[in-house]
C-alpha positions as a printed NumPy array, in Angstrom:
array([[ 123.549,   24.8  , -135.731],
       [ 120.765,   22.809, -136.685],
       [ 121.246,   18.865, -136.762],
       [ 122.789,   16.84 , -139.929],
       [ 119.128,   14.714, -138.929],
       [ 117.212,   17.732, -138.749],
       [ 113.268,   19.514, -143.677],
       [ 114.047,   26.962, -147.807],
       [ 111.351,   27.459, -150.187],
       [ 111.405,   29.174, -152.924],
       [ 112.551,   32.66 , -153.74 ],
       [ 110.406,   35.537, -154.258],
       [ 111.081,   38.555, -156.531],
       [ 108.671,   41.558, -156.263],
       [ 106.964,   41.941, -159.474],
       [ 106.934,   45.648, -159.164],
       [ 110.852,   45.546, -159.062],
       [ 111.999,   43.31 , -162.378],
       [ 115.745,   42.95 , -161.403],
       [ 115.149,   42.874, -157.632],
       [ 117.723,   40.797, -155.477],
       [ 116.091,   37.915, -153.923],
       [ 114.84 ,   37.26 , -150.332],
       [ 112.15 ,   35.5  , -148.421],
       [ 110.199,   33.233, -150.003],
       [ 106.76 ,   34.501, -150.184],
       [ 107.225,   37.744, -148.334],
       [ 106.234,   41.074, -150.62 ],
       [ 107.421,   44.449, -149.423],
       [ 109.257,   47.47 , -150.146],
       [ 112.371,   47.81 , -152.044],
       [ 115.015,   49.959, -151.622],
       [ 118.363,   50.249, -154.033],
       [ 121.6  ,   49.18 , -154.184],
       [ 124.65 ,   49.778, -155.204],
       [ 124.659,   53.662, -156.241],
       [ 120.758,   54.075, -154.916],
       [ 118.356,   57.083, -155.431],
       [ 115.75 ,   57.584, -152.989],
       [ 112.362,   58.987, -155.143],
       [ 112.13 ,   62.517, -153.318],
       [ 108.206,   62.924, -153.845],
       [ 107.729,   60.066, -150.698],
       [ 110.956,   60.26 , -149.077],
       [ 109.366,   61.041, -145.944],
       [ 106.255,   58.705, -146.072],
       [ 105.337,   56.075, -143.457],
       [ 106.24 ,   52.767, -145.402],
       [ 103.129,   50.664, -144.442],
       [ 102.366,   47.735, -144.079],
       [ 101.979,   46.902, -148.005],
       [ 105.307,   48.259, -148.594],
       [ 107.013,   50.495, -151.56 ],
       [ 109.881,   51.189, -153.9  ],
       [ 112.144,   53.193, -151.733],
       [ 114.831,   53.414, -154.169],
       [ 116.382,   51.917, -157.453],
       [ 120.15 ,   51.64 , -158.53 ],
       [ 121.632,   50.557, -162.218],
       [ 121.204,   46.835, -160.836],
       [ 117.436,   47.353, -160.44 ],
       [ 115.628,   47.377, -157.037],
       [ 116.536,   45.612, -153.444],
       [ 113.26 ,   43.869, -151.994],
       [ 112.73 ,   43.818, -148.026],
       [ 109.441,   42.628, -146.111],
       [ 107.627,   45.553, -144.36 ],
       [ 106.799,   46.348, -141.052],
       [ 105.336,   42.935, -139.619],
       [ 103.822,   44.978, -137.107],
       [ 103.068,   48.824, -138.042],
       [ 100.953,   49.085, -135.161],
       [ 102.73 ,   46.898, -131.771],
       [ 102.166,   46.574, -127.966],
       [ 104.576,   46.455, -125.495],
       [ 105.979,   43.126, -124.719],
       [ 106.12 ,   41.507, -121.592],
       [ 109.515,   40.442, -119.907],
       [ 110.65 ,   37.3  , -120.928],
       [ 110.742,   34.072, -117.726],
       [ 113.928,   32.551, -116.976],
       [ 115.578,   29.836, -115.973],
       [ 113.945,   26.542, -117.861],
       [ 112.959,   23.542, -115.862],
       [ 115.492,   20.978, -115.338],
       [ 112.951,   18.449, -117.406],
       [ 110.305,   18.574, -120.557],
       [ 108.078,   15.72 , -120.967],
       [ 106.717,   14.769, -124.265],
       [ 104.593,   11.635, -125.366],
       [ 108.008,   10.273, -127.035],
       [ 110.58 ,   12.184, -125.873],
       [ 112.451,   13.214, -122.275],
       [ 114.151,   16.147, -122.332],
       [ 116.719,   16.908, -119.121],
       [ 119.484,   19.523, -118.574],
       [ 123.229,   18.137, -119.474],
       [ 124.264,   16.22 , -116.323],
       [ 128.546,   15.017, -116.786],
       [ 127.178,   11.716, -115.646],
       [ 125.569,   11.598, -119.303],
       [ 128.221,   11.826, -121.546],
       [ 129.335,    8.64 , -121.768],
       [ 125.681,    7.398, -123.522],
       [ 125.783,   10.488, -125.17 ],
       [ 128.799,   10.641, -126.601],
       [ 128.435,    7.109, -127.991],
       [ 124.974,    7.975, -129.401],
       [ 126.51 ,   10.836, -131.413],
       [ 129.861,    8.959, -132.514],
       [ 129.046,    9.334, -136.088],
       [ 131.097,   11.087, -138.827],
       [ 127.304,   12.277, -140.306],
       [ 126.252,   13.772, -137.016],
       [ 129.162,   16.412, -137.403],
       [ 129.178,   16.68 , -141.117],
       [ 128.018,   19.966, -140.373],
       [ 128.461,   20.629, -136.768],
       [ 131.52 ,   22.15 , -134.871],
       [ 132.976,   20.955, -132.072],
       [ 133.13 ,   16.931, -132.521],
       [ 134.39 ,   15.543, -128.883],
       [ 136.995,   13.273, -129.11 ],
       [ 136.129,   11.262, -125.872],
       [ 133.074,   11.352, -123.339],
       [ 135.426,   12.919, -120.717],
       [ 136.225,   16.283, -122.96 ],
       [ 132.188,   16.239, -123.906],
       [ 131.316,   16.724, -120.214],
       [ 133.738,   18.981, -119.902],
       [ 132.573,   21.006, -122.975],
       [ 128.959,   20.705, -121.889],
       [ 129.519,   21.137, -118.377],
       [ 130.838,   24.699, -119.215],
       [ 128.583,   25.8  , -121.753],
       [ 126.039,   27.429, -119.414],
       [ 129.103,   29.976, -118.748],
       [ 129.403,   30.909, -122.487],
       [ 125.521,   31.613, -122.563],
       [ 123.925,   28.172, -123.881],
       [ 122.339,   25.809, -122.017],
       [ 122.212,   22.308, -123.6  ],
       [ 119.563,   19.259, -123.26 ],
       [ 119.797,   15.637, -123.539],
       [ 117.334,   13.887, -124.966],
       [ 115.961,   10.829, -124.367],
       [ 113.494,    8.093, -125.786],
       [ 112.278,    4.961, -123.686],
       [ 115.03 ,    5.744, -121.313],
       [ 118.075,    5.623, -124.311],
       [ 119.8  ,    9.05 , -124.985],
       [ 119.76 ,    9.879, -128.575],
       [ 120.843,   13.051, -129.32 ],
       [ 121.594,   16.56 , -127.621],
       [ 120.1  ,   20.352, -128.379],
       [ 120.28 ,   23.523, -126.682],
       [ 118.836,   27.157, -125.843],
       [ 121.024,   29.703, -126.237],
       [ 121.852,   33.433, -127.551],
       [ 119.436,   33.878, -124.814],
       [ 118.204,   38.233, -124.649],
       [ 116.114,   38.626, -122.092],
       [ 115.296,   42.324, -122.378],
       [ 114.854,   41.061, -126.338],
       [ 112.53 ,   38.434, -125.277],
       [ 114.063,   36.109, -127.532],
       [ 116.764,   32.811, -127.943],
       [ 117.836,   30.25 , -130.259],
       [ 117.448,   26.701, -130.232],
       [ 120.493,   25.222, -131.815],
       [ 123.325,   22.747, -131.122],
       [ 121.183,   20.353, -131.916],
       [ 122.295,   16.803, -132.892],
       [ 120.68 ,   12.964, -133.042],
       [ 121.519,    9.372, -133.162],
       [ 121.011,    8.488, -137.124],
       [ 118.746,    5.79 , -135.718],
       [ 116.45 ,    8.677, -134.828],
       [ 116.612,   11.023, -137.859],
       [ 112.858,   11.007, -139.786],
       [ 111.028,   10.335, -136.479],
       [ 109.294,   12.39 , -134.193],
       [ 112.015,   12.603, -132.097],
       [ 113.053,   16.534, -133.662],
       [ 109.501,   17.732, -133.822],
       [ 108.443,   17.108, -130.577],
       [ 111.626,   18.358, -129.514],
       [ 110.82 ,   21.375, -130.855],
       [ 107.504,   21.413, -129.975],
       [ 108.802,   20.969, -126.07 ],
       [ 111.337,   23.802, -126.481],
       [ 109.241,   26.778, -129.046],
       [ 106.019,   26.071, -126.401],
       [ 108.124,   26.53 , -123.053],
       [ 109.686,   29.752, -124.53 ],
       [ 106.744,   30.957, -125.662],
       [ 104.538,   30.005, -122.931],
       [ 107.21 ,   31.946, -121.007],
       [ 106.936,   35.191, -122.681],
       [ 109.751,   34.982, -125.598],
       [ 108.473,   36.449, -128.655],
       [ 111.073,   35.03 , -131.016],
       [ 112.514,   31.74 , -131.647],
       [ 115.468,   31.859, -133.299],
       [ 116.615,   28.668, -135.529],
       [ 120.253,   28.638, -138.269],
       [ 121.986,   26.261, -139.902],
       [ 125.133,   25.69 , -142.702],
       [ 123.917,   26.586, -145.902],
       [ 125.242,   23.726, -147.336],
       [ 123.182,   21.313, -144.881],
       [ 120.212,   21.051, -146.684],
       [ 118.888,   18.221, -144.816],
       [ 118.693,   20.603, -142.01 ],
       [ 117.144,   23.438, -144.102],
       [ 114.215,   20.958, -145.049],
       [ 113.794,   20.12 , -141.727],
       [ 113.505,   23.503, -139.78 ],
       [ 111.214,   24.544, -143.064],
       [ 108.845,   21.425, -142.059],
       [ 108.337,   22.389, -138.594],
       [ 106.751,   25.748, -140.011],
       [ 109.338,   27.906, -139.542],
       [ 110.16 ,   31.287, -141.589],
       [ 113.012,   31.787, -143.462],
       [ 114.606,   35.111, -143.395],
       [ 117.537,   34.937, -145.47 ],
       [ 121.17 ,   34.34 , -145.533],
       [ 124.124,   35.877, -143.553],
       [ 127.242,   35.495, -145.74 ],
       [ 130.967,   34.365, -144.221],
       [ 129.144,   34.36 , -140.627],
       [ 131.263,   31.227, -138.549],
       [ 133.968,   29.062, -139.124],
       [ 133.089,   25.662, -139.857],
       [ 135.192,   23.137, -137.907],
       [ 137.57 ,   22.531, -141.239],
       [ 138.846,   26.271, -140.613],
       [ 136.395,   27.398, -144.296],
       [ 133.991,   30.18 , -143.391],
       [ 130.011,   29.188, -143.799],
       [ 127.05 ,   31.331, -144.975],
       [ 124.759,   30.623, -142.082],
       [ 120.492,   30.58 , -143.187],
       [ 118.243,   31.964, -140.76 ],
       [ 114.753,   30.591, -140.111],
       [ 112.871,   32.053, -137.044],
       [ 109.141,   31.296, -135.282],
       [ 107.435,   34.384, -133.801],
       [ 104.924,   34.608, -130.705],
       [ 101.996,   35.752, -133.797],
       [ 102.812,   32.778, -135.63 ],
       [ 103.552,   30.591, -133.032],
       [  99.964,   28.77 , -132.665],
       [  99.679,   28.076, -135.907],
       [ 102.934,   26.312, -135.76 ],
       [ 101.97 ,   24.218, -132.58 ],
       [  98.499,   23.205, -134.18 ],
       [ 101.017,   22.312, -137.117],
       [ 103.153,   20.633, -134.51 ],
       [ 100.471,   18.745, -132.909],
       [  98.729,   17.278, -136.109],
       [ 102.274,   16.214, -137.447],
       [ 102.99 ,   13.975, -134.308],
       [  99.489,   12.498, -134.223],
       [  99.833,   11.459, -137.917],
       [  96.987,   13.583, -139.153]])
């Protein structure tokens, strides 16, 4: 999950479908019913396109979906892997977990607010090295991160496909002395541009829906929202959490660095 530090638009309706069920903000494309759905025969079997179409209506009006991002696509190289054991920005340090860290970085993150929304609060720096130290084994791979030598705050690749070319950067969470800086965007500058420099063609980012704070944050790095997966994990009070999905592509990745880049130069 995205931090408790870490800036969804608004909704968008197709205007050709009145009663259509909300999704991406600013996304148009076909819809398709719900609920007791007819499919109009007389272009059942037409490519959708890249403008998209009504596909089908039902009593509650029409269902909205993007269309094909990509109607005409390349093969896609195989994704690079292991990371580095460092990344180097102008603020921030960036190293693999080590069990000699958790000490500083379990005091850095001993904050009720930097688990208000995060599973898996350590209860001393012993069980967090333990817990980190075996997290490469359940398939995610977790940074510290430093500034001026002081760890701050933790985040991590993971759900890491290879033949999918794709992962998530998640797990994330910072020192409230940190939250507003430029500590999460170059973070995320470090991570997206060592994935996709390495041949991943999706970054994956999700967070609680009710952590707003977290929402506004992946949405200011220039991320795209793609919706909302309902009852998806179990937050650490044992209630069941609608997870919201943002993601960066490969295609829209350098516009999202140049955004990146200007942000931490204070342009």
């Amino acid at each position: 999950a995205e931090p408790a530090s870490a800036e969804p638009g608004g909704s968008y309706v197709d205007a050709a479908a009145p009663d259509a069920v909300e999704v991406a903000p600013g996304v148009s494309g076909q819809s398709i019913g719900a609920d007791s759905w007819s499919e109009p025969e007389s272009d059942l079997h037409q490519p959708l396109g890249i403008q998209g179409r009504i596909v089908g209506r039902c009593h509650t009006g029409a269902v909205t979906i993007p269309p094909d991002s990509r109607p005409v696509d390349s093969v896609w190289p195989q994704a690079q892997w292991p990371p580095p054991h460092e990344l180097v920005g102008d603020h921030v340090r960036l190293r693999q977990f080590a069990p000699a860290d958790a000490p500083e970085l379990f005091a850095a993150l001993d904050h009720d607010a930097c688990w208000a929304h995060v599973a898996g609060r350590p209860h001393s720096a012993q069980q967090y090295a333990e817990t980190l130290s075996q997290a490469p084994a359940a398939g995610r791979w977790p940074w510290v991160v430093r500034v001026d030598g002081t760890v701050v705050g933790t985040t991590s690749f993971l759900d890491v496909s290879l033949p999918d070319a794709r992962l998530e950067i998640g797990w994330t969470a910072y020192s409230p002395s940190v939250w507003g800086t430029t500590v999460n965007p170059e973070c995320k500058l470090l991570l997206m541009g060592w994935a996709f420099d390495h041949d991943f063609g999706r970054v994956q980012l999700k967070t609680d829906i009710r952590n707003l704070r977290s929402q506004r944050a992946i949405s200011k790095l220039g991320a795209t929202y793609e919706g909302v997966l309902r009852r998806y994990q179990r937050r650490a009070d044992g209630t069941m959490r609608d997870t919201v999905f943002f993601s960066v592509t490969a295609e829209e990745w350098p516009s999202v660095r140049e955004r990146l880049t200007r942000r931490l130069a204070g342009v």
